[in-house]
Each structure stands twice: as C-alpha cells, then as structure tokens.
N, C-alpha and C positions, 0 to 999 in steps of 0.2 A: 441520519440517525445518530445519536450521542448516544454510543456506546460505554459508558463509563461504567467502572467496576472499581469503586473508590476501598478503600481499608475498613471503611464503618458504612458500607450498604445497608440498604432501609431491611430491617426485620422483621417487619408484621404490619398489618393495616386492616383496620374495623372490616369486618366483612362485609357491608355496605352502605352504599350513598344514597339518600333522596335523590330524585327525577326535577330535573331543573323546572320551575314553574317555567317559564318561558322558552317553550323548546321552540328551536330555530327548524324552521318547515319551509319546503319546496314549494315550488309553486302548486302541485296538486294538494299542498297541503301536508303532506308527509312530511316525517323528523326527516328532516338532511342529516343523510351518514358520512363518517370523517375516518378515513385511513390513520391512526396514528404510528409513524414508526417508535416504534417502544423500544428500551433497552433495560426497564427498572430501574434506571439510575432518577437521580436528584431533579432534574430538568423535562423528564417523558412522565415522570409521576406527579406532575405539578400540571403538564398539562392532561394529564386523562381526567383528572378533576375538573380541569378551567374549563375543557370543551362539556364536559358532562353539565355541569353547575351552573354554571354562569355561563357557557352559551348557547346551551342547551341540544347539541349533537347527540347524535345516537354513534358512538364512539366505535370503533373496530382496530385492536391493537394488533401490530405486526413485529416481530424481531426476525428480523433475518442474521442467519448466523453464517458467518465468514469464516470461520474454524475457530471462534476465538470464546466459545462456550460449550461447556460439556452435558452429558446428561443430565447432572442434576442441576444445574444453574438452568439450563432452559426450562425446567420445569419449576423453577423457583420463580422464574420469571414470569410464569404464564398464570403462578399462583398470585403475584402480587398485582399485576393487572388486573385481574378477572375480581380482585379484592377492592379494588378502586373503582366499581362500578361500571366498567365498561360493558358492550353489550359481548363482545366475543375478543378471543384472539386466537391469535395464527402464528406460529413458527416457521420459517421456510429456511432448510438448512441448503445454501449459496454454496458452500464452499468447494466443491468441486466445479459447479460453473464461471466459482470466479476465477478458478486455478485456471481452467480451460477458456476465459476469453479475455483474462486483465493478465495472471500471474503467469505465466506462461510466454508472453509477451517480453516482461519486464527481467525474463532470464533471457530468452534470448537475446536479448538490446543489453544487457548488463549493465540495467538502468540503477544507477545510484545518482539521486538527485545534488547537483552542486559536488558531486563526489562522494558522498555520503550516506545521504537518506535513500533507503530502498521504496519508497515511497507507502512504509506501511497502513498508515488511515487514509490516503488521499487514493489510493485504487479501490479499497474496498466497499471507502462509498459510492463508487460508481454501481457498484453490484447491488449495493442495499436499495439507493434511489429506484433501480430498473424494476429491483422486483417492489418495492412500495408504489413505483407507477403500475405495474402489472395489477396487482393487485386493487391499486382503486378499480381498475378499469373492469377486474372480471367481476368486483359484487356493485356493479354501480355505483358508488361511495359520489359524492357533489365534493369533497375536498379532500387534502391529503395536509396532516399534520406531521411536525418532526421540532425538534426540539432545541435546534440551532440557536446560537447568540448572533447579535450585531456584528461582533468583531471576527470572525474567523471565515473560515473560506468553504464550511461546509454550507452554509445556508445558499451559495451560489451553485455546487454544483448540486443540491436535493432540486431545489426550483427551478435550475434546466433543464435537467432532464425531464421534472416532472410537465415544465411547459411546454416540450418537444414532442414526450408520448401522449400526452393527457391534457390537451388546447383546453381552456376553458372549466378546468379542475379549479378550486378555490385554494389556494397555499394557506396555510394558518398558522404563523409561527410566533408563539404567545409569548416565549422568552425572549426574542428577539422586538417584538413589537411593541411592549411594553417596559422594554430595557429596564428587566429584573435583574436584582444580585442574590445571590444563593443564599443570603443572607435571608432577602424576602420571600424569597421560596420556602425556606423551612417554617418561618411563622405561617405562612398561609397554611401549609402542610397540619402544621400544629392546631391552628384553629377551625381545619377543618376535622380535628379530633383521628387524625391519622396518627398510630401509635409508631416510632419508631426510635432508634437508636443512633441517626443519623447526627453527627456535629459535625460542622464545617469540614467536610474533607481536606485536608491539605495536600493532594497528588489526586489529578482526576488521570483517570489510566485507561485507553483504549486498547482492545487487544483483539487481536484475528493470529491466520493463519501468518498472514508475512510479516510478523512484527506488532509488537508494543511501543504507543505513544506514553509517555509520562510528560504530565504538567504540573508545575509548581512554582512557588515564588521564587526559586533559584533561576526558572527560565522568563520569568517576564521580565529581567531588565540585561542587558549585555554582558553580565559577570557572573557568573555564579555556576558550581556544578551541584547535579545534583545529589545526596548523600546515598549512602550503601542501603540503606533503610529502605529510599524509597523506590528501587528498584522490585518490579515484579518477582523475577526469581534472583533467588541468592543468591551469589557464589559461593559451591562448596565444595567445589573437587578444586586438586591438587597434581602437582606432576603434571607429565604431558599421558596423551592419549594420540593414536594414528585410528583417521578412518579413510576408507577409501569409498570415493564417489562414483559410481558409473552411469553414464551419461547413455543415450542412445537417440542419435536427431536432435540432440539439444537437453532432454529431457529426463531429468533424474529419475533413473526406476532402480538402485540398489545402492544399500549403504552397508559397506562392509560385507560383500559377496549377500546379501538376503535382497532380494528381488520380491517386488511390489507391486500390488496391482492395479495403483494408482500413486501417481505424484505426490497426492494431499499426503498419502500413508508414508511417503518415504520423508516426505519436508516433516511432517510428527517427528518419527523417529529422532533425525538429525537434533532437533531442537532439544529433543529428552536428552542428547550425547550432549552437545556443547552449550545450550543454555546453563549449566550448574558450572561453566569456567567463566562467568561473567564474558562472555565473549559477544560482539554486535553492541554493545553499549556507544551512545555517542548524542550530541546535542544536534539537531539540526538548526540550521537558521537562514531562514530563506523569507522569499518574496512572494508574498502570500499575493493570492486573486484581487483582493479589494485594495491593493496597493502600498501595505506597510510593512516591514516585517515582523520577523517572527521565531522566537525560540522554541523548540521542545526538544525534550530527552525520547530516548528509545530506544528499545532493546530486542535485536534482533539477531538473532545469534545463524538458526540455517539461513535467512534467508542471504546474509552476507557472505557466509561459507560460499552458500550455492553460486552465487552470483560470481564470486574471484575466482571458486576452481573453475566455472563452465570459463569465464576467460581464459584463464590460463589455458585450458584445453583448445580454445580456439587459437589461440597466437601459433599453435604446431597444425594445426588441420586446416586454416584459411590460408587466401592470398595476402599478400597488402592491402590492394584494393578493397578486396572484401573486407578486411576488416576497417580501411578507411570510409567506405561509407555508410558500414552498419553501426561506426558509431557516431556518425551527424544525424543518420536518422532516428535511429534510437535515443538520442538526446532529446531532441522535438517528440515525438512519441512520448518519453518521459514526463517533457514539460505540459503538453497539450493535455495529457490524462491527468494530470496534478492539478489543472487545472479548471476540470468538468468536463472535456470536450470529447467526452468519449463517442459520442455520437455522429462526430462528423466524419463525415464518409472515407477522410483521408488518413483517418487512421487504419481503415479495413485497406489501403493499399499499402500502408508501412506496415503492418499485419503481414499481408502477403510477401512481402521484401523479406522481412527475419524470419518467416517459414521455410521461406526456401534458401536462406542462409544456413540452413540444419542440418541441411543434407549428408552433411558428412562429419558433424561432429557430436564422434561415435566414439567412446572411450574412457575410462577409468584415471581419474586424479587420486593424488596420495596428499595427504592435509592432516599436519601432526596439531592438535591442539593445548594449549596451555593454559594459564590462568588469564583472563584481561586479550589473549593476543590468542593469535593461529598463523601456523607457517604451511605455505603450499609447497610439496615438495618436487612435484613433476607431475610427468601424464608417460600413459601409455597408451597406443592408438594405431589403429591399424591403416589411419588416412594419417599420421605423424608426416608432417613435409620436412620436418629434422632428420631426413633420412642419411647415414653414416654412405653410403653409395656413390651420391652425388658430392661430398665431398665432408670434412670437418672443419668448424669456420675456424678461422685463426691457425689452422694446423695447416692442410694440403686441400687439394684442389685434386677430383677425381672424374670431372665430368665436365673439362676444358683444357686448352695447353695455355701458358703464358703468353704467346703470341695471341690467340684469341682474345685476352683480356686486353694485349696491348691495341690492338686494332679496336675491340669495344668501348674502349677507353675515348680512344681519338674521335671516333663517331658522336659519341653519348657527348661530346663538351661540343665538340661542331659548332654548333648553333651560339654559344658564351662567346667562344673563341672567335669566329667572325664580327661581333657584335663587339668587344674589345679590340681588336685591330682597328675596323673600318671608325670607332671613336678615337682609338690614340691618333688616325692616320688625320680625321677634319680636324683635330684639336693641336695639333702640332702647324696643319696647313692655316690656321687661321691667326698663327704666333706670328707666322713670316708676312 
C-alpha cells in the first residue's frame, strides 16, 4: 500500500462514477471483485477508477492503519473512496498487531538498518500486505490491487506475501504496469472530471507508528539534504528536556514515571515529547530488493530514542555473549524483514532468540533531549552487571586477588604463547 500523505492531498471528488460497460466476470459470470489497498493518496485514487472504469472490477477498498493516521483522516479517507465509485471499504486499524509481531521485534534486535534507518515503511508493509491478503481471502475477492511503482521495493513485498497467503489471487498493479508518471495520473484524474486540488506534490511522505519516510528530489540523486520545510513535524522546542524510559523484558511501558497500558500508547506519547526537537531526522541510503540503490529522508524521533536507550540498558543487564549474538541475528532479522520475508519460518526462530533475550532487561534509562540531537545519560536496573561489589573498572578489584589475575593471565594466552615458541623454534631450526 502507498501510504502517502503529500502537503496538497486530493480535496473532493464527484460523488459518482458510471459502471464500466465491460465488466470483467468470472467464470460463473459474476463481476470479479479486487481488494484495493487504498491510502487516498495520488496513486490508490487513480487506480479505484482504472479497475472500476476500464476494467471493470467491482472494487472493495482497504486502508490499514499502522498508527500513522488519526480519526479524522481515516474518515476522510473512507469518504474519498467511497466518492470514487468503489463498491465498499474497510479500515482495519494494524497498529497494535503490528507493535506485537514486527515492532517489538525490531526493539529487541535494536535494528537500525546500515546503522541508521529503523526500518520505518519496510516493516509496516509487512502488516498492511498480511491484512490486504486476509482480507481478499475472507470476502472472496479474485484479485488484490495496491498501488506500487516499478522502481521501489514495495511492489515485491505486497506480491509475496500476497502469493504465499492467497496462491492463485490475480495481483493488479496499474501504476507499475503501465509505467505511469504522476504527471499522467493527474490528467487522467482530471478527465475523469475528478475535482481536486492536487499539483504535483513535491515530498510524497509515508507515516505510521515507527517513523516517517520523506521523498523528494533532494533524495533521488547522491547529494542533497532535505529542507526544514519538508519535514513532517517542525522543530519547535528549544533548550533541553530529560525523560526517563522504563523498560520491563525489553518493552517500553512508562515515560516519565506514567505507565501505559500498551506500548503503541507509550511510543505516542515519546514522539509528542521529542518529535518538536527535530530529533530522528536522517537520510537513509541503502540497497533496495530489486537491486539499486536508494535514498530517503525520515523522521523518527521515539522510535530512535527507544531503540539507543533499550541498548544502552542492555550493555549493563547482558552478557558479552549475549549481546555478541543478538546482534548478528538481529541484523539478518533486520535485513530479511526489509526485505519481504516475513514469512519464512526463520524468522519465528530469531523471534524466539530475542524474546528470551528480554528476560531480564528490566529498568529505567535517563535521555536528556535537545534541539537536532539527544544524550543517554545512564540506566538504573536491578539486573545492572555494573555492580560496585565485584569490583570498579580502572579503580580496584573486589572479587579476585592479583595473584589470581596473574595465573588467569598465563592460562588465557596458553594456547598464543605455545603457537609462537613452537614457530620461532622451526623457523630458527630451518636457518641452520
């Protein structure tokens, strides 16, 4: 689904379409129905006409919402569909299952893709696809439409998924098949007597729970940032600000001592604190699925917070180990869901690794926030392995004598120290 929410969204649209002379029928003869995922944007509003008009489906719009739309947008939403002739739509608000089986995930692995990107549009479409497949499947629908281009990496993971749940669904992706430019979308739009206020958008902006995508011509070529402007939210606060995080198994349930009775409710909150310091801003540029890369802005202010203090908390509550290989697997985890492959089975066992990596990271971060930037200031935690007991690093030693270091010393090299003798010893016998 193309989620856009551009600065000049469409405004109105005739309240209805003529019935395509030639409607496309099943084999019993019946109008074949088409799941569209819809978002009202430029691209979902081009095709609930094409399939209606010209190809004569009996249309069923869908928006699933990720947290990235409020009450009255979703109802603005289901008004401008329902205005473009389709036969129904549906809203199915995701965003709590997506916290509970994508985002959830992505804090525990403290997946920042290339270092960077929290992966905010490339998880969430894993959520929309599932429930767009769901959904053909429970009204019978013959095909499942969405509004993808040629070039980007959503059109591989809606059509995975969709040909994993739904064998034998017909995929119908009008922008991408007929490699349209927004340009020809809006004349068609226009001549189909659709009234709007739409010009070329110059930033198409994706937005859910874990962050906002910005794209614009600053990001399709190697140089460019992007301006203050075209940023979602503004920066307007000033000075610093301290909040503190509490964690419990991994999982943020209180910002600033208030206690929540759901994640989604606490990730809101953060984002109202530190979204207005411009904070989480950054371009990502990576390797996209179809093999090129690829720029975009985005602005994600909790989901970054979240991500650096739950590390931070974990570097005091884990082992080394543990934390050596929660984060090779949560890198792969990272890339594999970036990449569509939610489905394969091996991610429900890297799932189960970072769950039970939680166990014990239970505890409160302190995170002063600033304009552009934020500083983590510590943790407090009642699994803290920084315990003052067993010793202070660089100070004294409370839970060994120096003898035992020197004997552990001589042990731990062992194996080096053998391995350079018995070499100086044949490399010297082979001079004489």
């Amino acid at each position: 689904m193309n989620i856009k929410k551009s600065k000049n969204q469409i405004k109105s649209v005739t309240p209805s379409l003529p019935i395509a002379i030639g409607m496309e029928r099943g084999t019993g003869g019946e109008v074949k129905k088409v799941v569209l995922a819809f978002s009202g944007g430029l691209d979902t509003s081009y095709c609930a006409i094409h399939l209606t008009k010209e190809l004569g489906y009996e249309v069923h719009t869908l928006t699933v919402n990720t947290g990235g739309f409020n009450a009255e947008e979703v109802k603005e939403i289901e008004k401008r569909a329902l205005s473009l002739g389709v036969a129904s739509h549906k809203t199915i608000d995701e965003t709590k299952n997506y916290y509970g089986h994508v985002i959830k995930f992505l804090v525990f692995g403290n997946v920042l893709k290339n270092g960077t990107y929290p992966l905010s549009v490339s998880a969430e479409r894993m959520s929309q696809a599932l429930a767009s497949a769901r959904y053909a499947k429970e009204i019978n629908a013959d095909a499942v439409a969405h509004g993808s281009t040629g070039a980007g990496n959503d059109q591989v993971r809606f059509d995975m998924i969709i040909q994993i749940l739904a064998p034998g669904t017909e995929i119908i992706t009008p922008i991408r098949d007929k490699k349209l430019s927004r340009e020809a979308e809006i004349e068609f739009l226009k001549a189909e007597g659709v009234a709007f206020n739409f010009e070329k958008a110059k930033y198409s902006i994706n937005k859910g729970i874990w962050g906002t995508s910005v794209g614009g011509k600053e990001t399709l070529n190697s140089m460019g940032q992007l301006p203050e402007e075209a940023w979602p939210t503004q920066m307007t606060k000033q000075g610093n600000e301290e909040v503190k995080l509490s964690f419990e198994k991994g999982e943020l349930v209180s910002v600033n001592g208030k206690k929540y009775d759901h994640p989604v409710d606490a990730i809101h909150h953060l984002q109202t604190i530190a979204g207005p310091y411009g904070i989480g801003r950054d371009i990502h540029v990576g390797d996209t699925i179809i093999g090129i890369k690829g720029r975009v802005g985005f602005e994600a202010a909790a989901p970054v917070i979240i991500i650096k203090a739950h590390h931070a908390l974990e570097k005091h509550v884990l082992t080394k180990w543990q934390l050596s290989w929660k984060d090779q697997l949560a890198q792969f985890y990272g890339n594999w869901l970036h990449e569509g492959q939610y489905l394969d089975p091996i991610m429900r066992d890297l799932e189960a690794f970072l769950a039970s990596s939680q166990r014990h990271v239970t505890g409160e971060v302190s995170v002063t926030l600033y304009p552009y930037r934020y500083q983590i200031n510590g943790i407090e935690s009642k699994y803290d392995l920084m315990s003052a007991k067993f010793g202070k690093y660089g100070e004294m030693n409370l839970g060994w004598t120096a003898d035992d270091v020197k004997g552990f010393t001589k042990i731990f090299g062992n194996q080096v120290g053998i391995y350079h003798q018995v070499k100086e010893e044949a490399e010297n016998n082979s001079k004489k």
